[in-house]
N, C-alpha and C positions, 0 to 999 in steps of 0.2 A: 324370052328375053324381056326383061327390064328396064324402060329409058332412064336419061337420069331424073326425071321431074317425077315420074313417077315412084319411082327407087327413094328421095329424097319427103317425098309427102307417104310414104309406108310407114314414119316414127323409126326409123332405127337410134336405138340407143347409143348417147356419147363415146366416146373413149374419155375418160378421164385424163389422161397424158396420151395423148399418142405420140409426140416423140421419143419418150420413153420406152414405151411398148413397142413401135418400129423398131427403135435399138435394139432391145431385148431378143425378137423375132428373129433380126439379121441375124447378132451374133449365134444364133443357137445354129441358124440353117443355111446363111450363108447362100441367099437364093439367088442364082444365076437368072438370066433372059429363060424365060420359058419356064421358069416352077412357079408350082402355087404353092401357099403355106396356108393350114387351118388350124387357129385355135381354137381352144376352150378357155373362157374367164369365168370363175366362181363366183359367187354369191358375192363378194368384195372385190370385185374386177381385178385380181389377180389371175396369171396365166398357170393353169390347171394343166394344160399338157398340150402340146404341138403336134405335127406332123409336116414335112412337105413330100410335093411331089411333081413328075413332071407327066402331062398328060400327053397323050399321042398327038402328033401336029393334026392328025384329022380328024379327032375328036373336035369339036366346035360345037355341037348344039347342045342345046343348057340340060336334058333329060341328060346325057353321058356326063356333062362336068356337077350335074347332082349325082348321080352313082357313084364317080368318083370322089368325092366329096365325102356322100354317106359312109363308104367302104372307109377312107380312113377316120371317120367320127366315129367309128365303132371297133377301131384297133386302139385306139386312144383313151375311149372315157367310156365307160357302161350308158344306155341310154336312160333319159328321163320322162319315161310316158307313163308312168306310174303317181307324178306329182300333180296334183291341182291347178298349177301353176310353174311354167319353167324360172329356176333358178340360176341357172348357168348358160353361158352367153356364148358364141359362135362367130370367128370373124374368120374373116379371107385374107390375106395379101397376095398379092399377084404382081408377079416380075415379070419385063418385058422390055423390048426395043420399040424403040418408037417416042410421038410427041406423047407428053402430060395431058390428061382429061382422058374423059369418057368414050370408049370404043363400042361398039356389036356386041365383039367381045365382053368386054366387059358385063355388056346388059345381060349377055346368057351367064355370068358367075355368079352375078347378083342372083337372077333368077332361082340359079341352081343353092346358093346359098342359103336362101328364103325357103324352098321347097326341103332341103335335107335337116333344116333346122327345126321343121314341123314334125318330120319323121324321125327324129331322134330324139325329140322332146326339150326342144334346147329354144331358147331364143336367138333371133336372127339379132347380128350386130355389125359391125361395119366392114366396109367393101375400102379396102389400101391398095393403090395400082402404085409400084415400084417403077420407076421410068430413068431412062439416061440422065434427064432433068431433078430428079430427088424423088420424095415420096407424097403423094397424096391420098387424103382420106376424101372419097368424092362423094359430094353430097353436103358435107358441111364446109368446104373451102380451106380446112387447115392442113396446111401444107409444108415441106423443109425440104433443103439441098441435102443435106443426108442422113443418112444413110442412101445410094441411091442406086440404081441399077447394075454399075460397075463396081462397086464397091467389094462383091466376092472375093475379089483377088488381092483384097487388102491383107485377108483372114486368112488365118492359118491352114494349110493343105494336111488332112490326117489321113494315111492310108489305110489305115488299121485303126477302129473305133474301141473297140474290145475286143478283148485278149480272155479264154479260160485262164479262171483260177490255177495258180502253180502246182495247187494240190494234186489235181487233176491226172498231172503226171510225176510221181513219186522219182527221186532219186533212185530207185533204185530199176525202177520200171522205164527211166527216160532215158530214149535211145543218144548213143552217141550224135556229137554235132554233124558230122556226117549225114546222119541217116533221119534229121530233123522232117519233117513234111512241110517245111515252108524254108526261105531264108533270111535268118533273121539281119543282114545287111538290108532288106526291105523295108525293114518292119521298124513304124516312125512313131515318135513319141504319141502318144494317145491319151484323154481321157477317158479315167474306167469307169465313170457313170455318163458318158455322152455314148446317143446311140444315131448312128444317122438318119436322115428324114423324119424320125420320129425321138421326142421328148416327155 
């Protein structure tokens, strides 16, 4: 675990806009109380690829939320331990109940942050707790009313992310509506390049 003075004198790198990048984050994943979301920003702090997830409520100490962490840094981006120097940048946001500021918690994401950002090759970047109160980047004090913890329910519900290509099943090979393997009365508008938890 990571306090916050300590977390704060490590040098982690700015966000260039984080209200932006909050925004950006929400709408892709839409994070309820209890997900965490990690990205990658490239070489020009643009957002290189996302993932969220939700970790077991008994998960809490910072070795498990680095495993979890590393496990999807490495569905998402090929690692960087190859370069001389990392490139591309690492943040957390983390959704939750509860008051704004600094948690336990908290201190074991950071930690875990720092630690899977070594092991990937990535640089470590900023720690966003997502709170009923708005969002904060802690450690540098800038902070906004939203996007903020309740906010999921504003966004669109997709039940169905992606869909096979139509080719897949030929006209003449596509069983009656009948004998379909799903119902399509279910099946809700979608984007066919959004994929869930991960971007």
């Amino acid at each position: 675990m990571l306090d916050l003075e300590a977390w704060t004198a490590s040098g982690i790198p700015l966000l260039r806009a984080p209200r932006e990048f909050v925004l950006e984050l929400h709408q892709r994943h839409l994070p309820q109380p209890g997900t965490v979301v990690v990205a990658v920003l490239d070489a020009l702090h643009h957002l290189a690829a996302s993932a969220s997830f939700t970790p077991w409520p008994h998960d809490t100490d910072g070795w498990q939320h680095r495993n979890a962490l590393l496990t999807h840094l490495r569905r998402v981006v090929p690692h960087d331990l190859r370069l001389p120097e990392p490139t591309r940048t690492a943040v957390v946001l983390r959704c939750r109940d509860g008051a704004p500021g600094w948690t336990e918690q908290d201190g074991a994401w950071m930690w875990a942050l720092r630690d899977a950002t070594v092991l990937h090759g990535l640089r470590c970047g900023a720690y966003i707790g997502l709170t009923p109160a708005g969002w904060q980047v802690l450690g540098d004090g800038r902070s906004g009313r939203n996007p903020h913890a309740g906010s999921w329910t504003d966004g669109p519900v997709h039940t169905v992310t992606e869909l096979p290509p139509r080719s897949v099943l030929g006209d003449a090979q596509r069983p009656p509506q009948s004998e379909l393997p799903w119902n399509p009365a279910r099946v809700t508008a979608a984007e066919p390049t959004r994929r869930t938890g991960t971007r």
